[in-house]
Every structure is written in C-alpha cells, then in structure tokens.
C-alpha positions as CSV (number, residue, x, y, z in Angstrom):
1,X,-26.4,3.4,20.6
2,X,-27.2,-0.1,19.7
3,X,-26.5,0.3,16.0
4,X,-23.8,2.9,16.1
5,X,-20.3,4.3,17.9
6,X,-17.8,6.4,17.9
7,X,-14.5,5.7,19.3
8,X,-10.7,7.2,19.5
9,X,-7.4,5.9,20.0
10,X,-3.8,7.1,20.2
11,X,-0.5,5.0,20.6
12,X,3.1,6.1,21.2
13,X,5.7,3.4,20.9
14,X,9.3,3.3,19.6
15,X,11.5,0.6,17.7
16,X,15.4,0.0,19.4
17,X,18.0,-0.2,16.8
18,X,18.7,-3.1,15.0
19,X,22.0,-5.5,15.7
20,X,22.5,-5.7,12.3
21,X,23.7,-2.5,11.9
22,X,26.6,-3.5,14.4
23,X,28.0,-7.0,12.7
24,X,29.9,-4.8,10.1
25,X,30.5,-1.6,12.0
26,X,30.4,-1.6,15.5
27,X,30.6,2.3,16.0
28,X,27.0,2.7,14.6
29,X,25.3,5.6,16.1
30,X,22.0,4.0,17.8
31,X,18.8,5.4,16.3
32,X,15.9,4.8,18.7
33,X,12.7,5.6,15.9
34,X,9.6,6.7,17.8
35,X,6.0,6.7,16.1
36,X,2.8,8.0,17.6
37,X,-0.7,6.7,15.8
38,X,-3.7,8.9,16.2
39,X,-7.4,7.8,15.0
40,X,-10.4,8.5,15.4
41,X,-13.7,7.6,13.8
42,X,-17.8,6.6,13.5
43,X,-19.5,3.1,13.2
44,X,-22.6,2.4,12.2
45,X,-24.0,-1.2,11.4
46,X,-27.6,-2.1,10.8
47,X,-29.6,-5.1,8.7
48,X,-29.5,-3.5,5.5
49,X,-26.4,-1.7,5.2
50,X,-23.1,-0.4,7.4
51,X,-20.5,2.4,7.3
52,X,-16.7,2.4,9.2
53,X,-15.3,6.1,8.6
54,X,-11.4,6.5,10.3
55,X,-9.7,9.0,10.2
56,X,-6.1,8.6,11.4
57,X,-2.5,10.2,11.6
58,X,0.5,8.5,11.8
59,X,3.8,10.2,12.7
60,X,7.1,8.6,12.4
61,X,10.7,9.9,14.0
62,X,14.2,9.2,12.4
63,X,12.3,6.4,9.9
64,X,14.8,4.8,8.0
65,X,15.1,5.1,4.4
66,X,18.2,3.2,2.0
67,X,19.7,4.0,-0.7
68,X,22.5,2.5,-3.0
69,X,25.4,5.7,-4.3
70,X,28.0,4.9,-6.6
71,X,30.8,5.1,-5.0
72,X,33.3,6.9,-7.5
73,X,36.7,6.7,-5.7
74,X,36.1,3.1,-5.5
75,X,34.0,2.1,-8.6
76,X,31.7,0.4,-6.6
77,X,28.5,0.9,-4.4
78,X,28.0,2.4,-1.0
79,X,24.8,1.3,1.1
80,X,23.6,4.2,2.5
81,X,20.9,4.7,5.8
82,X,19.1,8.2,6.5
83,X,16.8,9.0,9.3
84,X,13.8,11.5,8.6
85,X,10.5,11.8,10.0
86,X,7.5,11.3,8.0
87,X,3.3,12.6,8.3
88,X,0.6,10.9,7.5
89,X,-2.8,12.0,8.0
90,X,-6.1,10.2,6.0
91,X,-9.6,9.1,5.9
92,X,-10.9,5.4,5.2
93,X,-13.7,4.5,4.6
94,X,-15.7,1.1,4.8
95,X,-19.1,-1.2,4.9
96,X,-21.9,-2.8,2.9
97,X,-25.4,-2.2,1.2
98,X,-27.7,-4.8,1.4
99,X,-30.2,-3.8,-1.2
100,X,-31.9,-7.1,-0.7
101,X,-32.2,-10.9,-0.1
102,X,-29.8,-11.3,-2.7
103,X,-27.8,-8.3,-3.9
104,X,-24.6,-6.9,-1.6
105,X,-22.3,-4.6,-2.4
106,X,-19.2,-4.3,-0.2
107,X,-16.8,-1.4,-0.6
108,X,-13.6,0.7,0.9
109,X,-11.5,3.6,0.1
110,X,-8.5,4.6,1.7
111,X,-7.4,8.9,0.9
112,X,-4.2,9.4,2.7
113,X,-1.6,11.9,2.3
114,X,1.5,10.6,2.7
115,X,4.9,13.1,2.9
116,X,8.2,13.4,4.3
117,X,9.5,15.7,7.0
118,X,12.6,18.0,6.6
119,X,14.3,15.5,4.2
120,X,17.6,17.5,2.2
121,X,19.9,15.3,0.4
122,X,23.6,15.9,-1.6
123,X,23.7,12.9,-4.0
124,X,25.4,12.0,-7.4
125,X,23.9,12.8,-10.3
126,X,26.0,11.6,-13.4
127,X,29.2,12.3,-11.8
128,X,27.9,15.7,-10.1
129,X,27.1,16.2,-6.6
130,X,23.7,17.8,-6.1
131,X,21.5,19.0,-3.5
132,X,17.7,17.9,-3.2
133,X,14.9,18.8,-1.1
134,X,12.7,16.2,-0.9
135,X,10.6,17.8,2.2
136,X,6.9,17.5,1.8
137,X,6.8,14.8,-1.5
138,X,5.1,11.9,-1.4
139,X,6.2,8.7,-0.1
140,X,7.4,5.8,-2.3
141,X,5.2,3.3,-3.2
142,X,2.5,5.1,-1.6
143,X,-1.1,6.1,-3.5
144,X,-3.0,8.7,-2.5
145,X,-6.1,7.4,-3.2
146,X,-7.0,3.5,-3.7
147,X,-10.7,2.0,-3.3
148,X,-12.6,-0.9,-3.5
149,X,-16.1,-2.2,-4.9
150,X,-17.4,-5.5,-4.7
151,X,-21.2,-6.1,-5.5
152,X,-22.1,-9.9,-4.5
153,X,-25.5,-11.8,-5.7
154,X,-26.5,-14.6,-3.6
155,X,-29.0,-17.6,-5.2
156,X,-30.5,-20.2,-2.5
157,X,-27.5,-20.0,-0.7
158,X,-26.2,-22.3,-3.3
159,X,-24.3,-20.4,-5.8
160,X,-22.7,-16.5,-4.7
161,X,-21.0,-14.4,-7.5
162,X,-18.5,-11.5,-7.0
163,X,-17.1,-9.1,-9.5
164,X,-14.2,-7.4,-7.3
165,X,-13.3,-4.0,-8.6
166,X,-10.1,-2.5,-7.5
167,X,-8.1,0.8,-8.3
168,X,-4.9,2.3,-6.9
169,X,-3.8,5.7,-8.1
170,X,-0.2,7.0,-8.7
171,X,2.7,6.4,-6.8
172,X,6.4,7.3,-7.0
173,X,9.3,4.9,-7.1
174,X,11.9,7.3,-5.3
175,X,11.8,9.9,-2.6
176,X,12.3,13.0,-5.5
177,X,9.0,11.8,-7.0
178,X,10.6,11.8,-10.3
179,X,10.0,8.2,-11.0
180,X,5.7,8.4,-11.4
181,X,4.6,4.9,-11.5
182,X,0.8,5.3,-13.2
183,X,-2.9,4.7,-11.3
184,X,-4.3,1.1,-12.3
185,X,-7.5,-0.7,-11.5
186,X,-8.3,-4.4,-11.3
187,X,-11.0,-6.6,-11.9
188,X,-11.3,-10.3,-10.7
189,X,-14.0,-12.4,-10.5
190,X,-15.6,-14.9,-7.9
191,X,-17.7,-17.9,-8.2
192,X,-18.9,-20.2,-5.4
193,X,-20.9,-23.5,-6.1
194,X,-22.4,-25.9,-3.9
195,X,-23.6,-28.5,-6.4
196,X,-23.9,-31.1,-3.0
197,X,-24.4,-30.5,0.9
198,X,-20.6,-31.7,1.4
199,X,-19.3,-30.5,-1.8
200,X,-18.5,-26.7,-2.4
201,X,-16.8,-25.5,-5.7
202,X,-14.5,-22.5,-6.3
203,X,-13.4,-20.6,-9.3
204,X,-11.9,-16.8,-9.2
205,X,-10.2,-15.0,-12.0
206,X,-8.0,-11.8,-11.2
207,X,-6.9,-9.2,-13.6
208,X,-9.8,-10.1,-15.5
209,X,-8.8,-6.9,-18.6
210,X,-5.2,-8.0,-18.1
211,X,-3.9,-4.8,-16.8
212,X,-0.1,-3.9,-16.5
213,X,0.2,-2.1,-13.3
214,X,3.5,-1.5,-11.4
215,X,3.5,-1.5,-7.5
216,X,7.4,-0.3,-7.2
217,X,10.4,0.8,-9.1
218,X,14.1,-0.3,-9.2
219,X,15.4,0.5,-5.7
220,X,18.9,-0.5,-7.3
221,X,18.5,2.6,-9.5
222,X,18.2,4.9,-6.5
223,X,15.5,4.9,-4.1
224,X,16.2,8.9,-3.2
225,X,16.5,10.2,-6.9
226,X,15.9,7.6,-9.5
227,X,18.4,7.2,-12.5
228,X,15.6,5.7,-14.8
229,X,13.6,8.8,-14.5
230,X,12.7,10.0,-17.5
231,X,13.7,6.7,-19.6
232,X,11.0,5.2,-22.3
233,X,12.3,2.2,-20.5
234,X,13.2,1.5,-16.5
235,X,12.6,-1.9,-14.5
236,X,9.5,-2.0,-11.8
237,X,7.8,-5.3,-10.2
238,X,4.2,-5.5,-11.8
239,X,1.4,-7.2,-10.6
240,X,0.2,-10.8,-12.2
241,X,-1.3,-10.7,-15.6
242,X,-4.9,-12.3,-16.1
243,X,-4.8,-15.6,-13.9
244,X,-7.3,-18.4,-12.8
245,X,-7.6,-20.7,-9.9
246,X,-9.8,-23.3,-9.7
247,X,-10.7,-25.6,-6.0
248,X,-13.1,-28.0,-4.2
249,X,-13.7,-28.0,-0.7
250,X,-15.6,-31.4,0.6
251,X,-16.9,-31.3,4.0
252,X,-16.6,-35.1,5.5
C-alpha cells in the first residue's frame, strides 16, 4: 500500500576470535561466536501521524562475558573469559502524531526480554567456593522496558520547543541479578530560535529534575556475582546531573 508495509528479515553471521586473546597465551582455545537476528514488523506513515512496530529476536552463541576472581593462592586477581549463549526476543515501537499545524508528538518504546542461556558458575564468595545458576536472569545493564515522549510546538517556523521525556526501568549490574540498579526517567528541554534568516539559536537543558540515575555497576566488584550487593553503599557510573548548552548556528 502506498501508506503502509510490512516487512521481515533474518541474518546469521559469526565473529572469529580475537588476537588478543593469543599475545599472552598462545594456547587459547578459539571461540568462533555465531548470532542469528530475526525481525519482523508493520509500517505505517501518513500526513497526520505514523507508527513502526518490530518485533525481533536476537540469539547469541558462546557470547563472551568477564569477570575479575580473587585469586587466593596468589593474593591477587585472575581475569576470567566465559562463553554462554544468550535470548532475546522484544517489541519496539515507534512514530509521530501530528495533531496539527503546530503540535507533534514523537515517541518510542522498546519491551525486550533479555536472559541468559544455560549459564552455571563456581565462584568465591568470601573465601568460599560456591555454585550459581544464573540460567534465565536478566542481562546486565539491560532494562526491560525504556520509552520515550517528545511533544514539539512549532510557531512560524521561527521558534520550535521540545520537552523530551525519557524513562529506563531496572537493570542489574551482575549476571546473579543481585546488584538491582533502580528505573529512572529524564526530562530535557529544547529550544530553537531564528531571530534572523541566517541566524538560528539553540538552547537545551537535560536532566531538567536533576535525577540520579545509574546506567552500570562496578565490574571490578564482580560482574557474575557482585560483592557490593546488598551494601547501603557500592560504586556505579551515573548519568550527568542537570546541565545546559547553549549555540548559534549562522548560515553565510
């Protein structure tokens, strides 16, 4: 149809190992990781508003995953490298309203559930060695759910507005899921100004409310089974507090 589509696609493809695993022991076991991407989905775009629905799978063989053990016969640190397979499957969703000359709102939402294959583990727990299971948790660092609203107003061309609206939902810092690292949202802020023909001004402001929100955790801690979990206190990389930038564009 002129205004809509559907459409499907699948890939297969696979990574060769990496020479760096060789440089400090050259009788690394070669990996070859294969992944196979599956999606499928509708469009639909029309004057007055448009729609982009996906839905998609994403299967990865012998993915590698890291980890730092303490190493107690020598008091130090071991890098470790583990091959598992991971599953994803998931829906996203995105387009625009129109609702008239001078109102747009733009959105997107991504659901995806995001989980390890047969994944068992011994590590060392405060001097013991224990088993975990971490088939079917979630991924690190991955949300289930994050989505995005922007609504857009639009004056003689001249001056356009934003308010960007942004949330991400829980994620977990290590592959036991012990580590929870909370949901968040954002709000920012645009403002575009064309005082002159050649002159356009700029002004956005992110993280409007100032919100603390934490995107990962302290791989150094463990990235299998976290030793902060639990803590009142542990380290994880935040995003920027409330910030402005300010520019000019003149067109010659």
């Amino acid at each position: 149809m002129d205004n809509a589509g559907v459409f499907a696609r699948y890939t297969s493809t696979f990574r060769l190992p990496n020479v760096g695993d060789y440089i400090t022991n050259a009788n690394a076991t070669p990996v070859v990781r294969t992944m196979d991407f599956i999606e499928a989905g509708y469009k639909y775009d029309s004057e007055r508003w448009s729609l982009y629905a996906t839905v998609f799978q994403t299967n990865y063989d012998d993915f590698r995953f890291g980890d730092r053990r303490y190493n107690a016969t020598t008091g130090g640190y071991d890098d470790v490298s583990v091959f598992t397979d991971t599953e994803t499957l998931g829906v996203e969703l995105e387009g625009r309203v129109n609702a008239n000359d001078w109102l747009e709102v733009s959105y997107s939402a991504t659901w995806q559930d995001a989980e390890f294959g047969p994944f068992v583990q011994n590590v060392l727990v405060n001097g013991r060695l224990q088993t975990f299971d971490f088939t079917g948790n979630q991924l690190l660092r991955v949300p289930e759910l994050s989505a995005r609203v922007t609504p857009a107003i639009t004056l003689n061309e001249a001056v356009r507005f934003e308010v960007d609206y942004q949330y991400f939902g829980d994620r977990y810092s290590d592959a036991a899921n012990s580590l929870e690292l909370p949901a968040y949202d954002v709000l920012s802020a645009n403002l575009r100004w064309s005082p002159l023909q050649q002159l356009t001004l700029y002004v956005r402001g992110e993280n409007l409310l100032n919100e603390v929100g934490l995107t990962e955790g302290n791989p150094r801690a463990g990235s299998f089974v976290s030793g902060e979990a639990g803590s009142p206190f542990f380290v994880g990389r935040p995003i920027y507090g409330r910030n402005f930038r300010f520019s000019a564009l003149w067109e010659f």
